[in-house]
BALUMPA-545357 format. One record per residue: x, z, y of N, C-alpha, C in turn; residue in one letter. Coordinates in steps of 0.1 Angstrom, whole numbers, padded with zeros to 4 digits, always signed. Layout:
N
XZYXZYXZYA...
***
This chain:
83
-0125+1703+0931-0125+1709+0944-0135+1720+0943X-0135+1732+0948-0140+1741+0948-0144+1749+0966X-0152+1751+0967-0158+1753+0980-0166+1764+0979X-0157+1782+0986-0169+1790+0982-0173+1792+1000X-0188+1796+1002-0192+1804+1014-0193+1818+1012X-0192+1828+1020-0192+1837+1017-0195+1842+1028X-0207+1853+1025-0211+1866+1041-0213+1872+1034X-0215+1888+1043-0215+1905+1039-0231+1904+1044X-0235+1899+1048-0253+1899+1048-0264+1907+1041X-0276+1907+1038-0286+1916+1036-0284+1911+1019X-0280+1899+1015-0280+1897+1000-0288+1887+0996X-0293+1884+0982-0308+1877+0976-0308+1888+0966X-0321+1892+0962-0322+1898+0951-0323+1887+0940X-0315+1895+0927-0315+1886+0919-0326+1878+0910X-0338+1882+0911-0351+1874+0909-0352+1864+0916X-0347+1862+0926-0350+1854+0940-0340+1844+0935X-0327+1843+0928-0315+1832+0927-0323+1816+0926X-0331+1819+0912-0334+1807+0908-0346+1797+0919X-0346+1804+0929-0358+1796+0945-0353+1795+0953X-0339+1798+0957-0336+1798+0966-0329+1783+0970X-0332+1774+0966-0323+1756+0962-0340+1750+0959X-0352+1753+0963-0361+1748+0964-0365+1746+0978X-0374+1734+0979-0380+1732+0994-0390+1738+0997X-0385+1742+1007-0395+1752+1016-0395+1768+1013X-0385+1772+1009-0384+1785+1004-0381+1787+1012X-0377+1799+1026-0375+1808+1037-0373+1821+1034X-0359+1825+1034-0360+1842+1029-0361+1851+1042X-0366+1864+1038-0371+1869+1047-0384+1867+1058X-0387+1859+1058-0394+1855+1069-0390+1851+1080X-0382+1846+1079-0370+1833+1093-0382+1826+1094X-0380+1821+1109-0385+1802+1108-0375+1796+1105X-0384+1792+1099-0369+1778+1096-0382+1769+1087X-0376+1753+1081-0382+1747+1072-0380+1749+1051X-0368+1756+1054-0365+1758+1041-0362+1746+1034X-0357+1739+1043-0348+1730+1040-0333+1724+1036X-0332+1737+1040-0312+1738+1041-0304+1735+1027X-0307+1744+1021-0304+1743+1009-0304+1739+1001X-0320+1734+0999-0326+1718+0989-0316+1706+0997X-0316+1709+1003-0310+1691+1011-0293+1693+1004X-0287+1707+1006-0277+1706+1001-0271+1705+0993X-0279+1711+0979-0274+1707+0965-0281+1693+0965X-0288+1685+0969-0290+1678+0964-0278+1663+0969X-0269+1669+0983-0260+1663+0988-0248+1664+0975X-0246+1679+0971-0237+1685+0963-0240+1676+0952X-0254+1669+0945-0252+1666+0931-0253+1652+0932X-0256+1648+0942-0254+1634+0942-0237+1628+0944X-0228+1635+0945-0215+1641+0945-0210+1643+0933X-0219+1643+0925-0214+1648+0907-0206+1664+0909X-0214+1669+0920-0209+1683+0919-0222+1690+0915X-0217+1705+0918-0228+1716+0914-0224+1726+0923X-0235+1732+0932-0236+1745+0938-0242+1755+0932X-0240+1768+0932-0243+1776+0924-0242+1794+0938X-0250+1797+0931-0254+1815+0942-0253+1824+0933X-0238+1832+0942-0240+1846+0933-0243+1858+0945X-0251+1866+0940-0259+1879+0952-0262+1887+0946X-0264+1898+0959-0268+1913+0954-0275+1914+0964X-0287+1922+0960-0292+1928+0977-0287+1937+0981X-0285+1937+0996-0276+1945+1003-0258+1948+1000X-0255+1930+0993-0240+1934+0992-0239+1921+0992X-0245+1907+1004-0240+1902+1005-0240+1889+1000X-0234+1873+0996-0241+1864+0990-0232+1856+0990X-0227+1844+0978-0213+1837+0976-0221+1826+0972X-0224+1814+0979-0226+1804+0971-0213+1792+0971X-0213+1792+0960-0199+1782+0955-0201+1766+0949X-0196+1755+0955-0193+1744+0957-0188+1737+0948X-0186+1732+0932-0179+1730+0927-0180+1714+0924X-0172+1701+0926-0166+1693+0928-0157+1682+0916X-0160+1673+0912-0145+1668+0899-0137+1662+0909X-0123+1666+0912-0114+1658+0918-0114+1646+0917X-0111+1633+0923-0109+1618+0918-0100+1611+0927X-0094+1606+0924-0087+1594+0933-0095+1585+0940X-0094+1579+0953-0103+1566+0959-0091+1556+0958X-0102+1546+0954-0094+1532+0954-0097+1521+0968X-0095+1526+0979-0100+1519+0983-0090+1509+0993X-0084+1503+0987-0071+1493+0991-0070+1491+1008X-0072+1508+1010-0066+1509+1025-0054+1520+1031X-0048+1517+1017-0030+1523+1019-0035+1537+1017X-0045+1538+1013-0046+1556+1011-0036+1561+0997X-0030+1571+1004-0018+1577+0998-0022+1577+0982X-0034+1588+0985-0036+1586+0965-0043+1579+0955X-0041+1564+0965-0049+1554+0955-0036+1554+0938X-0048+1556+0926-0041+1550+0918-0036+1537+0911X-0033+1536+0903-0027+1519+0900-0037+1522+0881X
***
């Protein structure tokens, strides 16, 4: 499964990629708790996925979702339980 976000926004500079998935980081100077994003890869990898940020400043910012497909077995008639 693959999940991109995508805005035309102010950017991250690329020094900035590898902080931006820590707690309490804030870009710009927002309020906020700098929460958002630690909580979310760490949603994403407990998922056996991986999020990942690609940016430019001033061109914008793509963080991408990436996911292993799987079947559920959960013997509730769901269409793509396997055998």
């Amino acid at each position: 499964m693959l999940i991109r976000i995508i805005d035309n926004g102010m950017g991250i500079k690329k020094e900035s990629h590898g902080e931006v998935f820590e707690m309490f980081r804030t870009g710009r100077g927002d309020p906020g708790t700098g929460l958002g994003l630690a909580v979310s890869r760490r949603i994403v990898e407990n998922h056996s996925g991986k999020i990942t940020v690609e940016s430019e400043e001033n061109d914008g910012t793509i963080f991408t979702v990436k996911r292993p497909a799987r079947h559920q077995e959960s013997g509730t008639g769901d269409v793509n339980k396997t055998k």
